[in-house]
Structure formats: structure tokens, C-alpha cells
LOLOKOL-610320 format. One line per field, with one value per residue (C-alpha): chain; x, y, z; residue number from 1. Coordinates in steps of 0.02 Angstrom, whole numbers, plus 50000, padded with zeros to 5 digits. Each point is the difference from the previous one (the first is absolute). Layout:
N
c <- (A  ...)
px <- (X  ...)
py <- (Y  ...)
pz <- (Z  ...)
k <- (NUM  ...)
***
This chain:
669
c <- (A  A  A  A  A  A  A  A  A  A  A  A  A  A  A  A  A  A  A  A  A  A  A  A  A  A  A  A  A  A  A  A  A  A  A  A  A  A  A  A  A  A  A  A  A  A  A  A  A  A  A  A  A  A  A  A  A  A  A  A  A  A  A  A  A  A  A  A  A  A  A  A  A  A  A  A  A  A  A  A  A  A  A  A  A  A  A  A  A  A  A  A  A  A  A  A  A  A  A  A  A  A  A  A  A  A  A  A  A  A  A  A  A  A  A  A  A  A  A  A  A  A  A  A  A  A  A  A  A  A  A  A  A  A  A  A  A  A  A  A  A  A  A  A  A  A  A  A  A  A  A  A  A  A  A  A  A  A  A  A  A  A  A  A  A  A  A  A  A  A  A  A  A  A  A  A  A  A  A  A  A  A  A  A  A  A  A  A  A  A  A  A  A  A  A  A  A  A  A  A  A  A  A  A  A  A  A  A  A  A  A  A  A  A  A  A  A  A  A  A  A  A  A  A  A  A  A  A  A  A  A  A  A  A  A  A  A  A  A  A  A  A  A  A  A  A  A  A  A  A  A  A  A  A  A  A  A  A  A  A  A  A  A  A  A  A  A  A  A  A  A  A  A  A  A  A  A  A  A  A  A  A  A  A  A  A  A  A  A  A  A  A  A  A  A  A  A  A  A  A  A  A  A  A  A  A  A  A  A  A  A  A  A  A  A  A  A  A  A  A  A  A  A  A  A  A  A  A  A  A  A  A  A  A  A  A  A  A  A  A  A  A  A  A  A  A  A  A  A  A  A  A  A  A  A  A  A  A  A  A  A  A  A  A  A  A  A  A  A  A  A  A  A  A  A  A  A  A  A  A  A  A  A  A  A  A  A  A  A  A  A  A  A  A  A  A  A  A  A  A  A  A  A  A  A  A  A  A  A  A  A  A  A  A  A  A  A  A  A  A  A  A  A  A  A  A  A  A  A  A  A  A  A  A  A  A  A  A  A  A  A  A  A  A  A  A  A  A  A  A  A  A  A  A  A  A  A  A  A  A  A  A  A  A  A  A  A  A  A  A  A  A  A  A  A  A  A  A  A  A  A  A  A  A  A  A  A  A  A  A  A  A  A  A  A  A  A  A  A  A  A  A  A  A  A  A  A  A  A  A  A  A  A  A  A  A  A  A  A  A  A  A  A  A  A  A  A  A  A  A  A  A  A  A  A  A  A  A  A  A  A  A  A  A  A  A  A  A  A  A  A  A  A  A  A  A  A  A  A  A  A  A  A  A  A  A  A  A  A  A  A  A  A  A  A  A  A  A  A  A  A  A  A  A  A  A  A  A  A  A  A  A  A  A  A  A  A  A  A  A  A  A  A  A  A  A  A  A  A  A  A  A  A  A  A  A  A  A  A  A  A  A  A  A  A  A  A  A  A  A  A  A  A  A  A  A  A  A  A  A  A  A  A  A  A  A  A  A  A  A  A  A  A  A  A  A  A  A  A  A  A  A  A  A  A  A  A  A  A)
px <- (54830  49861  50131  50059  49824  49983  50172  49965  49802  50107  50142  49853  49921  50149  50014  49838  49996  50174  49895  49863  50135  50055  49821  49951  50187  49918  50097  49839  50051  50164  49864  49887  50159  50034  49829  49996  50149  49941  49861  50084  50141  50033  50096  50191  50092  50109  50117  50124  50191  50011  50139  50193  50009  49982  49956  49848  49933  49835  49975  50041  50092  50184  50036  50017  49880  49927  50054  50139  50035  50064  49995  50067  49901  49843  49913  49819  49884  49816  49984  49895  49968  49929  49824  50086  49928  50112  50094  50069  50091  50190  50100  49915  49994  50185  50049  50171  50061  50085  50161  49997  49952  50121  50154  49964  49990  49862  49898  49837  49898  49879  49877  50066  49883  50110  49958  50170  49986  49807  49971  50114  49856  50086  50134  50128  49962  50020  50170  50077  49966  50147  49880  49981  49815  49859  49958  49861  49957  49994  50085  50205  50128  50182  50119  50099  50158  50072  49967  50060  49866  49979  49999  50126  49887  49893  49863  49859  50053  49824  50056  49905  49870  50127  49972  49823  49999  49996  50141  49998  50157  49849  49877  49966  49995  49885  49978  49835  49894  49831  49944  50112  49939  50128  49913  50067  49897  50103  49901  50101  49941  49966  49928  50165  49946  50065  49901  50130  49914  50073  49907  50102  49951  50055  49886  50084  50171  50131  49901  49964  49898  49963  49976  49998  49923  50080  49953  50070  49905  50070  49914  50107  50093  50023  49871  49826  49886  49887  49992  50000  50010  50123  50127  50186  50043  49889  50081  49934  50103  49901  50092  50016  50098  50031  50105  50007  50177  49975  49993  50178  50040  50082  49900  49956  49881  49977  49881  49956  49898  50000  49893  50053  49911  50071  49944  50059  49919  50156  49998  50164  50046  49953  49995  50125  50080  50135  49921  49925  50008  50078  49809  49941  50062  49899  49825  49941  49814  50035  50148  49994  50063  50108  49876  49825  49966  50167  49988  50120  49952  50120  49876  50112  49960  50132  49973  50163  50016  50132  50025  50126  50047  50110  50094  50098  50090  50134  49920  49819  49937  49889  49908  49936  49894  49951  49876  49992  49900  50006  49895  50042  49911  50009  49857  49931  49830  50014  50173  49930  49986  50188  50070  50118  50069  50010  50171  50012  49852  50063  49827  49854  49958  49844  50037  50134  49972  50151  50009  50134  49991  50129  49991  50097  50014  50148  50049  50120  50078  50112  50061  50021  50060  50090  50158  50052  49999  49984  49870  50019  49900  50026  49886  49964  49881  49906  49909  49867  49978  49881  49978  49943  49910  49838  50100  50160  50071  50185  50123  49861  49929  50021  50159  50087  50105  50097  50094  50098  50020  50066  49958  50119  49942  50101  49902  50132  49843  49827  50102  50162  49972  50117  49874  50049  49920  50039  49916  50046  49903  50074  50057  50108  49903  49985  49970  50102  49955  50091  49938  50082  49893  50051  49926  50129  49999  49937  50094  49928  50065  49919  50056  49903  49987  49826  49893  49934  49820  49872  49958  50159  50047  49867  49851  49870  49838  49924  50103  50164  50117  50170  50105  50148  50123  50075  50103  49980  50007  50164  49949  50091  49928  50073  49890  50076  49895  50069  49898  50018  49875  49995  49888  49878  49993  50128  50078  50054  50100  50007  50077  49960  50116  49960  50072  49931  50054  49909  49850  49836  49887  49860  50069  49930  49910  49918  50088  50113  50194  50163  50142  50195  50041  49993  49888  50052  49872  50049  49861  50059  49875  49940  49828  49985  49863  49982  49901  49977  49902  49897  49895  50079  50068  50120  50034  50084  50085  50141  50089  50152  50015  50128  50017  50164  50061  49992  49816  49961  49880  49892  49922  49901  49992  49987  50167  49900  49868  49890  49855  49965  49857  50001  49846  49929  49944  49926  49824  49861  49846  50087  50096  49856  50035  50177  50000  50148  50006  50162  50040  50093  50095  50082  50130  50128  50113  49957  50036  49958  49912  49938  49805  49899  49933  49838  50020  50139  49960  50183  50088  50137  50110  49981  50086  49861  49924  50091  49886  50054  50048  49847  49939  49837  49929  49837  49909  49940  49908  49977  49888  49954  49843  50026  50024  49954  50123  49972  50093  49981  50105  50006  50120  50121  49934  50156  49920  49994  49803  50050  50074  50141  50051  50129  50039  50046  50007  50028  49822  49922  49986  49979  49860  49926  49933  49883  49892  50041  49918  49990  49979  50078  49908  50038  49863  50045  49850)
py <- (56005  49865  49865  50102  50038  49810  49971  50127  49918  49828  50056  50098  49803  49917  50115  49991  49785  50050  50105  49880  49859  50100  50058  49808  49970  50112  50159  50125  50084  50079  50077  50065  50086  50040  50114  50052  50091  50071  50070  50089  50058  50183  50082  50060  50127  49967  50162  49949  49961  49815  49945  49964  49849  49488  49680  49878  50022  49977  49873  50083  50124  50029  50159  50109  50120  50052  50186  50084  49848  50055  50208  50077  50128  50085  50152  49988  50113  49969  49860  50041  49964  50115  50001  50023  49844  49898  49904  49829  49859  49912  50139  50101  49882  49975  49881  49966  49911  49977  49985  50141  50104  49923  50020  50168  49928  50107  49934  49968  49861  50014  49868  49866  49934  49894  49832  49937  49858  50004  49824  49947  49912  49939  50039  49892  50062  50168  49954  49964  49797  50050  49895  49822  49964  49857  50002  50127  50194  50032  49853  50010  50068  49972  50134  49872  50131  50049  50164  50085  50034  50172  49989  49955  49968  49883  49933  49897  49864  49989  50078  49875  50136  50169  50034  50000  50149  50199  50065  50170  50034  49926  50140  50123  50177  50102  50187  50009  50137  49877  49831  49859  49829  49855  49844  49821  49847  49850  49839  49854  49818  49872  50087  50141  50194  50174  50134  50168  50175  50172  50130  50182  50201  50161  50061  50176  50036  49924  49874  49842  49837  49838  49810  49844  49830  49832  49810  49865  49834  49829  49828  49843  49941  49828  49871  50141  49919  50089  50068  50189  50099  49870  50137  49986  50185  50147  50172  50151  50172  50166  50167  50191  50117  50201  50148  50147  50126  50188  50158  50037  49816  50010  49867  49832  49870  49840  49839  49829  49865  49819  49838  49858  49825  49854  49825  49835  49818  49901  49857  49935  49948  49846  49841  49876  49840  49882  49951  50179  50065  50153  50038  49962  50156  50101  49918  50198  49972  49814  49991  49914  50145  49984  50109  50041  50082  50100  50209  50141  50184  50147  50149  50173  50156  50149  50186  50112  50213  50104  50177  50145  50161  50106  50122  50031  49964  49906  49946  49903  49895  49835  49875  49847  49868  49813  49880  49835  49851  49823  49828  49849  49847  49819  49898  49814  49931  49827  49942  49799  50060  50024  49847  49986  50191  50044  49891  50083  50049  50099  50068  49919  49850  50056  50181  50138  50179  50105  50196  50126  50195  50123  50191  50139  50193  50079  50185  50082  50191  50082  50168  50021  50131  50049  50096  50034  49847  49889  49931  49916  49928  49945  49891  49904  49867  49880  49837  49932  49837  49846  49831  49833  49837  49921  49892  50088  50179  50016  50148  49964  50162  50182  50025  50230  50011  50168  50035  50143  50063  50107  50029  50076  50054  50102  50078  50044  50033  49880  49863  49989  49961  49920  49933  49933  49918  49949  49917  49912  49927  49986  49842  49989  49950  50137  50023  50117  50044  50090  50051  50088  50024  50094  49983  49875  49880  49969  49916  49946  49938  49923  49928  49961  49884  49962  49912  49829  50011  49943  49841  49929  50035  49923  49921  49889  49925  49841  49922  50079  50048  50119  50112  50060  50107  50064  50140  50160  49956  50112  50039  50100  50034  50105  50032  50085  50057  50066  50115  49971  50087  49981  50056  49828  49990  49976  49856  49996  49873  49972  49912  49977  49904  49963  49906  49947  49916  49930  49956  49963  49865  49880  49819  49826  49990  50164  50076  50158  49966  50114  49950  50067  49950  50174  50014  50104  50035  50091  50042  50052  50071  50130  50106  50005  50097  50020  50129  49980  50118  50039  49890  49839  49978  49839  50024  49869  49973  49876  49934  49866  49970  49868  49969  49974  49963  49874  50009  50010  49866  50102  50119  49958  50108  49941  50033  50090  50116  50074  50115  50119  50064  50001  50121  50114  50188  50127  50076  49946  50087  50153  50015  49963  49859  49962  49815  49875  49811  49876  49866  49982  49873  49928  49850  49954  49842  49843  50017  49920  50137  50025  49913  50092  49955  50097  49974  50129  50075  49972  49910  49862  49906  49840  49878  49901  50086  50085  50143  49966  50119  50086  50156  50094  50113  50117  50076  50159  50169  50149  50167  50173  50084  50181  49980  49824  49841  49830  49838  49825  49871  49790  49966  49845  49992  49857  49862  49858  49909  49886  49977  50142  50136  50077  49996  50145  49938  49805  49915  50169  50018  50161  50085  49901  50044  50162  50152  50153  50169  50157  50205  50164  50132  50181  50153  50173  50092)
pz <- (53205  50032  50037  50124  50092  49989  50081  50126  50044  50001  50123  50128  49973  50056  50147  50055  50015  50091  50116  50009  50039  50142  50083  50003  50093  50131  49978  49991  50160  49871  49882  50125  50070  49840  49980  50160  49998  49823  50074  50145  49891  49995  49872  50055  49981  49874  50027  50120  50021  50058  50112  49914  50052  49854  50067  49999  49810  49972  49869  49838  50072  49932  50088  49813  49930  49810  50035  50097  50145  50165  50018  50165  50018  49928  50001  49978  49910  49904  49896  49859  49826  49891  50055  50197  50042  50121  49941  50112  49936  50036  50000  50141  50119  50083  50132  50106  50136  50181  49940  49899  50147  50136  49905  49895  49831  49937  49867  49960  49850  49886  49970  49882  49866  49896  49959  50071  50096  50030  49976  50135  50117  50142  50132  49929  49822  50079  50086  49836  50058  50121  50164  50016  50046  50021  49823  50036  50021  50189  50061  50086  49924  50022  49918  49853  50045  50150  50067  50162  50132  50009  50199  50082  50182  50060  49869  50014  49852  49955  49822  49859  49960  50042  49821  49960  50163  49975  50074  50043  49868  49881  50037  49848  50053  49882  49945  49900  49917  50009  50099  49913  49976  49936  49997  49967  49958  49932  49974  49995  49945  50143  50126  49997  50025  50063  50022  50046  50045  50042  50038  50030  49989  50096  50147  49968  49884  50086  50118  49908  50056  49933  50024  49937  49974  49928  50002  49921  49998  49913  49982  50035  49853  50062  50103  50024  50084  49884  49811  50061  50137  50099  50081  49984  50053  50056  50055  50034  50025  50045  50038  50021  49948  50031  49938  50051  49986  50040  49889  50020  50001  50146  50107  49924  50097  49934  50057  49951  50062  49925  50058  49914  49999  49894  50019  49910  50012  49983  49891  50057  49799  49906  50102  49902  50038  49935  49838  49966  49826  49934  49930  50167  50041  49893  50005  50106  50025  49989  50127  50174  50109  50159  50126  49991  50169  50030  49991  50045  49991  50046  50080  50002  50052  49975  50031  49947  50009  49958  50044  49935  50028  49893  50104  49860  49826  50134  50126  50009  50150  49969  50102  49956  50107  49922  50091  49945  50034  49929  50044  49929  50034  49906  50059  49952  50097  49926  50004  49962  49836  49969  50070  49916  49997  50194  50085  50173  50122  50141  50089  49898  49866  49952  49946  49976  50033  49979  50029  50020  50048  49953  50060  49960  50036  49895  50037  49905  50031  49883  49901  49851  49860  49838  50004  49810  49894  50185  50093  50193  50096  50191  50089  50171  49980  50152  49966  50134  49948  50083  49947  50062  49943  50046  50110  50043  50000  49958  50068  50146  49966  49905  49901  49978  49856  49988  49848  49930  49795  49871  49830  49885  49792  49889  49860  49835  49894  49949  49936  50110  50184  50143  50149  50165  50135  50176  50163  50140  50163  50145  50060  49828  49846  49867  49808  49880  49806  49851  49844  49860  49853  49830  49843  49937  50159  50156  50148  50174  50140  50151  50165  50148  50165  50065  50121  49979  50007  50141  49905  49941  50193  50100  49970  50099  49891  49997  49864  50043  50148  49979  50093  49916  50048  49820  49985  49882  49808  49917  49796  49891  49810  49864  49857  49812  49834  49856  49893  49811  49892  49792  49857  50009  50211  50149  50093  50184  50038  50207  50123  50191  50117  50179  50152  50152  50138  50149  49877  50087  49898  50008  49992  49919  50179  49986  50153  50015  49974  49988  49908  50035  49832  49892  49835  49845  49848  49855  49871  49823  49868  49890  49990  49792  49925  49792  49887  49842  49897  50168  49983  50035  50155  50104  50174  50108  50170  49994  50164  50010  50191  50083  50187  50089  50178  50132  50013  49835  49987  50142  49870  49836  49861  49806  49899  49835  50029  49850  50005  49871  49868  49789  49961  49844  50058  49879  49981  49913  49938  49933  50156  50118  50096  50066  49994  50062  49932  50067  50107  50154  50049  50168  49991  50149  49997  50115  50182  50165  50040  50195  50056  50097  50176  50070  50153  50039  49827  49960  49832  50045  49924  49901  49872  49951  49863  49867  49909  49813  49878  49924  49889  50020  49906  49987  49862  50011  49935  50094  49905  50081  49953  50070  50190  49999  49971  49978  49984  49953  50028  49955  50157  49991  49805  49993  50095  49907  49994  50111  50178  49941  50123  50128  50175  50092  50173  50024  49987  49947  49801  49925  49913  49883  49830  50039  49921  50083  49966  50120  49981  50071  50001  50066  50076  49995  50026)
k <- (1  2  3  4  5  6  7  8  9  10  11  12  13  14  15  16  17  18  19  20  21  22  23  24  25  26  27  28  29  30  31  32  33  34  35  36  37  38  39  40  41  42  43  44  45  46  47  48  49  50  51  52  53  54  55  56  57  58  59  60  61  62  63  64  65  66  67  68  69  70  71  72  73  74  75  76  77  78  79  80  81  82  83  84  85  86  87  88  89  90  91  92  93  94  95  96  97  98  99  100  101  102  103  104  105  106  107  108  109  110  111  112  113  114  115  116  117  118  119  120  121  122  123  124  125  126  127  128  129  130  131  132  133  134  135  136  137  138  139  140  141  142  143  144  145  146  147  148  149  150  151  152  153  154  155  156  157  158  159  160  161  162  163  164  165  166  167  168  169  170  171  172  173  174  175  176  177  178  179  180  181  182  183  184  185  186  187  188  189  190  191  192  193  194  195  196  197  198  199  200  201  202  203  204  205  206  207  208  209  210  211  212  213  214  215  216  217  218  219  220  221  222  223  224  225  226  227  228  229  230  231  232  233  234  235  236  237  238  239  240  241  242  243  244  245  246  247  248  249  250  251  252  253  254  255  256  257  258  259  260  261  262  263  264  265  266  267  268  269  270  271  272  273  274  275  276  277  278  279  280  281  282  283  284  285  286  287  288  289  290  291  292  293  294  295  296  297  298  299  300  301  302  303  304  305  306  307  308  309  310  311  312  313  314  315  316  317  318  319  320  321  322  323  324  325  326  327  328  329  330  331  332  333  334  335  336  337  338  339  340  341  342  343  344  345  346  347  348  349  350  351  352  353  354  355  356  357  358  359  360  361  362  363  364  365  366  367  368  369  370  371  372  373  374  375  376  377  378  379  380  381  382  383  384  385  386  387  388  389  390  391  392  393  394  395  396  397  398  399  400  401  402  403  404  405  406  407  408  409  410  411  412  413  414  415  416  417  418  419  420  421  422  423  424  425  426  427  428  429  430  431  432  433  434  435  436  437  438  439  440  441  442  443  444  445  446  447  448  449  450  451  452  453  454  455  456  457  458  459  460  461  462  463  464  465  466  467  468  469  470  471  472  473  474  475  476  477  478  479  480  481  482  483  484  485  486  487  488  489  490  491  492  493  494  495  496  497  498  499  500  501  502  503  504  505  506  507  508  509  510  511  512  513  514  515  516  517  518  519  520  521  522  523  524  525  526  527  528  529  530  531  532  533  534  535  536  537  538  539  540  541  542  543  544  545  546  547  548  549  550  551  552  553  554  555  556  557  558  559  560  561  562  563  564  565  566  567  568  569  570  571  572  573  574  575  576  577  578  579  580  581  582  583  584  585  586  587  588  589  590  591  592  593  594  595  596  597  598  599  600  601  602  603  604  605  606  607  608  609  610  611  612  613  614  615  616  617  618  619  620  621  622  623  624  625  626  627  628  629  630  631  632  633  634  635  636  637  638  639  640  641  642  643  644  645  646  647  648  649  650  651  652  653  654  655  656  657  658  659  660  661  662  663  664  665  666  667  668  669)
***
């Protein structure tokens, strides 16, 4: 028993330098938010019949839960114990989200508390390592896999830092009995940090409100002009979010608003020449680094409601309204100390200030409604769109974009569904979707024809000049899993094969281009996971991917992908403390992967620089103390002691060699 009082005073040690860690990063205005809202807090009235009504994890987050997982409805009544005290904790606080709503797939989630995943720091990590970036939390990312745009309109093209935003498909939706508190504090070596707070509880029982706070902060790697405290990435996201459905469920309102503000100092990679070293490459606080002035930062704003009413079991009327706002600007005061980076000058030597605005108003009216195992849904859909540059407007002034869509689902039962989706804007580019899922396999097919985006179309800076005139980009992708399940695990081998024809790319001069030629990539693989006893655990995902077609040597992607996890779970202490201990590990093969160029905050082809063929791997242990869990992690633990390391983008090596430690912890009450 006294070994586990002195584990217990340890742990509440460990979280308290956490805390301590995070009040000297500046983050006291969380805490005081934290009592404040404490103080105020009224108890609720936990008899009441919640609504019948799941994307952006929050870091340690794997979307499962200790006790029951997703439930679609619930009836509430007192939570006592046998003393009636209250009683709060995962399973009475539930959450959804917009898509569940939309599209009539009612369900709502419990609060997960496994350990799962926890340690998984960083965006990438948190992709699956699925994003190419700058070697650095917070910095561009480029997707290593094609995907389809989800629009099929006009776009800005800014898109390097589209996945570090909230979307409002991202928002949680919650249903809770008392004020909930889920805080994240991860601490990362060199100067790396996220901080991630939500804060959530019903006004009355069936209005709910919340908001949250996140910032992520990350020290250059690679040429700080300092020890500490020299800036690669700062970004800060604040938002609200509210709830409310009425008695009878029959009217749902919904609304979010989201202010996002990312910045990056650009380092523009590691300055080499012709007799540069391989360990040249990975000298980080050592390294001469390309730019020391240059910064881009991407300033959104985006406000999003939805509204439905339920006429009936068949028929149900919604309207939803998005407003978005993004800013990007790349700016460098002291281009003389760059010489040797900056070719072209179009409007000034001395400096460069960049900046693009992109507006949008979406509306979209529809009706919806279940008819036996069915659901429909029929939509009309405008898009008010503005753009220009600091210098130049394109379109010469506001841009209307109707569209039309349908929505087909049939329901056989939980685990057999057909789902189809169709939309078109007029003027002739559209998108269409199929998915038929069953417990044994799941097929998808995808097909779609959409708009080049402002950027790759025109564009007028001080370093560049272009005014294309490309036509829609025609993709087609079928995806297929089968679903094999045994005594020690599963394996699911995949496959995903797309074409596309008028591709749109960056070229070797770091200008838009569109080829005729057409591009095929076919990805084979498998998602294996193994059990053994419980307690040991493998888990890996394993791609094979070749590209075919005229323009094949137009897209980049490494031929063997590996990421995956060997860990130990059980529970120590007499089955106190769940407790995780493994490694992951990332390898891909060599590839002339894409570089990266600030300025247009794009990645573009190159041949110079082949990424070699590496492995990484991390060390980790993750624990949970009761509604507390912690994790510490020895990232990179494979770099050699000397010059050793990996590249991710050309001229930007990976994490080096790192002690990671962070904690999640949940408030019910």
C-alpha cells in the first residue's frame, strides 16, 4: 500500500513541474479560466433526455472509449453512488458531431481515456507520418498521398497549414451533466510545445456551450540565432462553440466561431554547396541556414451555423451558412541578406512583402429525411467568393458559385451500409462518391472534376509573374479493404488506384504548370495489427505504391511506406496504473521528394537531392493515474552520436534525437 501512496505523491510531482512548465510558457490566462468558471458553476440537472443524435483528434485521442463507445441515445436519470453524492466522470459526459447531425446518423461518444496513442506529439505523428513537412511541428505540410479536394470551386491555394485549422466538421458537440475540462500540455525538447484546452457544459438540458484554446510554439531546429526562444512556428487557434436541440428534438441550432493565427520564420533549409557533406546536413544548431529574415503567417477567421427542423420522420428542412476569411502574407525587410536566394525582383530590391485575401460566404438549403431503411438529402448550395493580391486582383472582382446535390444512404442494419453522394456546379465541374461498407469489405469509389485554384492561375509578387489559363483537373479514385479478423488480431489488406489527367504542379522553376499527359497511382498495402496474450501488441501500416502514365515523373511519392508501433500494455500496482511501454517506428524508401518554396508556400519539383532510405524510431511510456495520463518519450532514440539523421523535405532534416514528455488530464466536476 505505501508504494502505491509514493507512486501516487510521485505522479501529482510530475504533473505539477508539467504545470509549472506550462505557467512559465505564459499560459496562466487557461487556469484562471479554469477557476473562474469553477466558481460560477452551478449544478445541472442531470434528469433529462438529450438529443438522438464523430475529425481533428486531439493529441491522444483515438476516437474509442474504456466503457460502452459510441451509444445513440440516452436517457438520463440521477447519478449517485451510495451516499447520493454525484457522481461525474467519462461516461457521463457525451459528445457528437456535424456530420452526425446533417446526415441522420445518430450517435453520440463517451470520453476516451485509453492510453492509445497518447504519446503521439505532433501533427505528422498524429497523421500516421502520412504529411511531408519542414522537419518541425508547425511548419508546411504537403499530403505524401494524393487526395481529392473536397471542393470542386474556386480555392485560394494557400493550403500549407489547411491542416493544423479547425474545421467546422472538427468541432465536438457535447452533452454534459457538469462543467468539463480536457486539458493538454505536451512538452517537447528544443523549444517544441502544445498547450490544447476545451472547456464545455449545458446552460440548461439540451442547450450546451463551450470553447476552446490551443497554441503550439516550436524553436528552430536548424541555424537559431539564439540557444532558446528563437521562433520557428507560433499558432494560435481560439473558438466557440454552442448546442442547443429542443425538447421534442424537433429543432436543432448549431454555431461555431474559429480565429486562427499561425506564423512560421522560414529558414529556407540548410545552405549547401558543391563540396557540402552529407553531415553537413545535419549539423541543426550548427548549420548555415538559407534565410534569416523571411516569415509567412496565414490569419483565418471562419464563423459556420447550421439550422434544422424536423417536420417529420420523412421530411426535415436544414440551413447552413459558412464565413470564411484567410490572410496570407510572406514578408522579408532585408533581402541583402539572402543574396544569393532571391533571382527575380519585379517591384523592389530591398524588400518583399507579399499578401493575399480570400473571402467566402457559403449558403446551403436542403431537405432531408428517412423513409424506411433510406435517407435523402437534396440541396442547392451558393458560393460568394473574393480574392485579390497586394498588387493585383484576379477574376477582377467577386466570383457566385451555384451548385446543386443529392445524397443517397441505405441503412441494412449497424454494420451494412450503401452511401452515395452527388454535386455539381454549374458551368460543368462536379464530384461524385460511392461507398459500400460490410463487415467483410469496404469499396469506394470517387470521381470528380475541379477548379484550378487562384494561385496556380494567376499570380503577381515581387519575385514572380503568371497568368495561366488551365483547364479543370478530371480524377477518378477507387479505394478496396478487406476485413480479415483471427484469434491473435486482423489484417486489412488495401488498395487505392487513382487517375488524373490535366495535372496541375509546381515545376523545377517554382511556377504553376499543367500537363496533358495523364497520371495513374496505384497504392497496395495492408493495415496488420497482432495480440498476443493482451498484452503485447504490433501494429503496422504497409504501402507498395508505383506510378504510371505519361506524366509520371510529375508526382513524387516513395515506393515502401512503413509506420507502425511494437508496445507492452497491462496494469501495474495491483491493477492501478494502466501503463503502455513500445516503440514506434517510421521508414519510407529513397525518393526525390518535392522542396519547398515560401514564397508561394507551395512544394515543387526537384532532382537534385535524393532523400535516402531511412528508419526512425521512438521510445516511449505512457501511465494513467485515475483521470490523469502521462507520457514520455526519447524521440528519434536511433540517431547515431554523430552527424546521423533524416531528411524529410530536401535541405530540411528531421527531428533529431529528443526527450519528450506531456499529460492529459480530464475535469468533470
Amino acid at each position: 500500500m505505501s508504494s502505491l501512496i509514493n507512486l501516487r505523491k510521485q505522479s501529482l510531482a510530475l504533473i505539477e513541474l508539467l504545470f509549472l512548465r506550462v505557467l512559465k510558457a505564459s499560459h496562466i490566462f487557461l487556469f484562471l479560466v479554469y477557476l473562474l468558471v469553477s466558481h460560477f458553476a452551478v449544478a445541472q440537472n442531470p434528469d433529462r433526455q438529450p438529443g438522438q443524435r464523430d475529425r481533428q483528434q486531439r493529441p491522444g485521442s483515438t476516437e474509442q472509449n474504456d466503457q460502452n463507445g459510441t451509444r445513440q441515445s440516452r436517457r438520463g436519470s440521477g447519478i449517485l453512488d451510495d451516499s447520493t453524492t454525484l457522481v461525474y466522470g467519462p461516461t457521463t459526459t457525451e459528445y457528437t458531431y456535424l456530420t452526425n447531425i446533417k446526415y441522420n446518423q445518430l450517435k453520440f461518444q463517451t470520453i476516451d481515456t485509453i492510453l492509445t496513442d497518447l504519446e503521439r506529439f505532433t501533427l505528422r505523428d498524429r497523421s500516421g507520418q502520412t504529411y511531408q513537412d519542414l522537419g518541425n511541428d508547425g511548419t508546411a505540410l504537403w499530403s505524401t498521398f494524393y487526395e481529392l479536394p473536397e471542393s470542386i470551386g474556386l480555392q485560394p491555394g494557400y493550403n500549407a497549414y489547411d491542416p493544423y485549422v479547425k474545421n467546422p466538421e472538427d468541432f465536438r458537440y457535447y452533452d454534459t451533466k457538469s462543467p468539463f475540462i480536457d486539458l493538454y500540455a505536451g512538452l517537447g525538447g528544443i523549444g517544441r510545445s502544445l498547450v490544447d484546452f476545451d472547456f464545455a457544459r449545458n446552460v440548461r438540458p439540451h442547450w450546451n456551450v463551450g470553447f476552446g484554446i490551443q497554441q503550439l510554439t516550436s524553436d528552430k531546429q536548424i541555424g537559431p540565432l539564439q540557444n532558446e526562444g528563437d521562433r520557428n512556428a507560433l499558432s494560435n487557434t481560439m473558438d466557440f462553440f454552442s448546442y442547443y436541440h429542443s425538447k421534442d428534438n424537433k429543432y436543432t441550432f448549431i454555431v461555431n466561431l474559429m480565429r486562427f493565427d499561425h506564423s512560421v520564420v522560414e529558414t529556407g533549409g540548410v545552405e549547401v554547396g558543391e563540396d557540402t557533406t552529407r553531415n553537413a546536413l545535419f549539423q541543426y544548431e550548427d548549420a548555415i541556414i538559407k534565410l534569416y529574415n523571411a516569415q509567412n503567417s496565414d490569419l483565418r477567421l471562419q464563423l459556420h451555423q447550421y439550422q434544422e427542423y424536423k417536420r417529420s420522420e420523412f421530411m426535415e428542412f436544414y440551413w447552413e451558412t459558412l464565413y470564411k476569411r484567410q490572410t496570407n502574407e510572406f514578408t522579408d525587410f532585408l533581402l541583402s541578406d539572402s543574396p544569393d536566394y532571391y533571382e527575380v525582383f519585379l517591384i523592389a530590391e530591398d524588400s518583399t512583402q507579399e499578401k493575399s485575401e480570400y473571402r467566402e460566404l457559403k449558403n446551403e438549403i436542403g431537405i432531408k429525411g428517412n423513409i424506411s431503411k433510406f435517407f435523402y438529402n437534396l440541396y442547392v448550395k451558393r458560393r460568394d467568393i473574393a480574392f485579390n493580391y497586394r498588387f493585383y486582383r484576379p477574376q477582377g472582382g467577386p466570383v457566385a458559385e451555384n451548385y446543386g446535390g443529392a445524397r443517397l444512404r441505405f441503412d441494412l442494419n449497424e454494420r451494412n451500409n450503401l452511401d452515395g453522394h452527388f454535386e455539381f456546379l454549374q458551368g460543368g465541374n462536379y464530384k461524385f462518391s460511392g461507398v459500400l461498407n460490410n463487415p467483410l469489405f469496404e469499396v469506394s469509389y470517387r470521381s470528380s472534376l475541379y477548379e484550378p485554384t487562384f494561385l496556380q492561375s494567376d499570380y503577381f509578387g515581387n519575385h514572380y509573374e503568371w497568368h495561366n489559363d488551365f483547364q479543370s483537373t478530371f480524377a477518378n479514385q477507387i479505394n478496396g479493404r478487406l476485413k480479415l479478423n483471427f484469434q491473435f488480431g486482423a489484417i486489412q489488406p488495401k488498395v487505392s488506384l487513382s487517375t488524373i489527367d490535366n495535372y496541375v504542379y509546381f515545376g523545377y522553376d517554382r511556377r504553376p504548370a499543367q500537363t496533358n499527359d495523364g497520371l495513374l497511382i496505384s497504392t497496395y498495402g495492408a493495415d496488420l495489427s497482432l495480440h498476443f496474450n493482451n498484452t503485447l501488441h504490433f501494429v503496422v501500416d504497409a504501402r507498395y505504391t508505383l506510378v504510371g502514365g505519361g506524366a509520371k515523373s510529375l508526382y513524387r511519392v516513395p515506393e515502401l511506406f512503413l509506420n507502425g508501433k511494437l508496445y507492452y500494455e497491462g496494469k501495474w500496482f495491483n491493477n492501478f496504473m494502466p501503463v503502455q511501454v513500445g516503440i514506434n517506428f517510421y521508414q519510407r524508401s529513397a525518393y526525390f521528394a518535392n522542396d519547398y518554396d515560401p514564397i508561394t508556400q507551395q512544394f515543387f519539383l526537384q532532382d537534385d537531392y535524393l532523400l535516402e532510405d531511412y528508419l526512425a524510431a521512438d521510445l516511449f511510456f505512457n501511465l494513467r493515474v485515475d483521470k490523469v495520463r502521462i507520457f514520455v518519450k526519447m524521440t528519434h532514440i536511433n540517431q547515431g552520436n554523430g552527424n546521423d539523421g533524416y531528411q524529410i523535405t530536401p535541405f530540411y532534416p528531421g527531428q533529431q534525437r529528443v526527450f519528450d514528455l506531456g499529460v492529459r488530464w480530464l475535469f468533470f466536476d
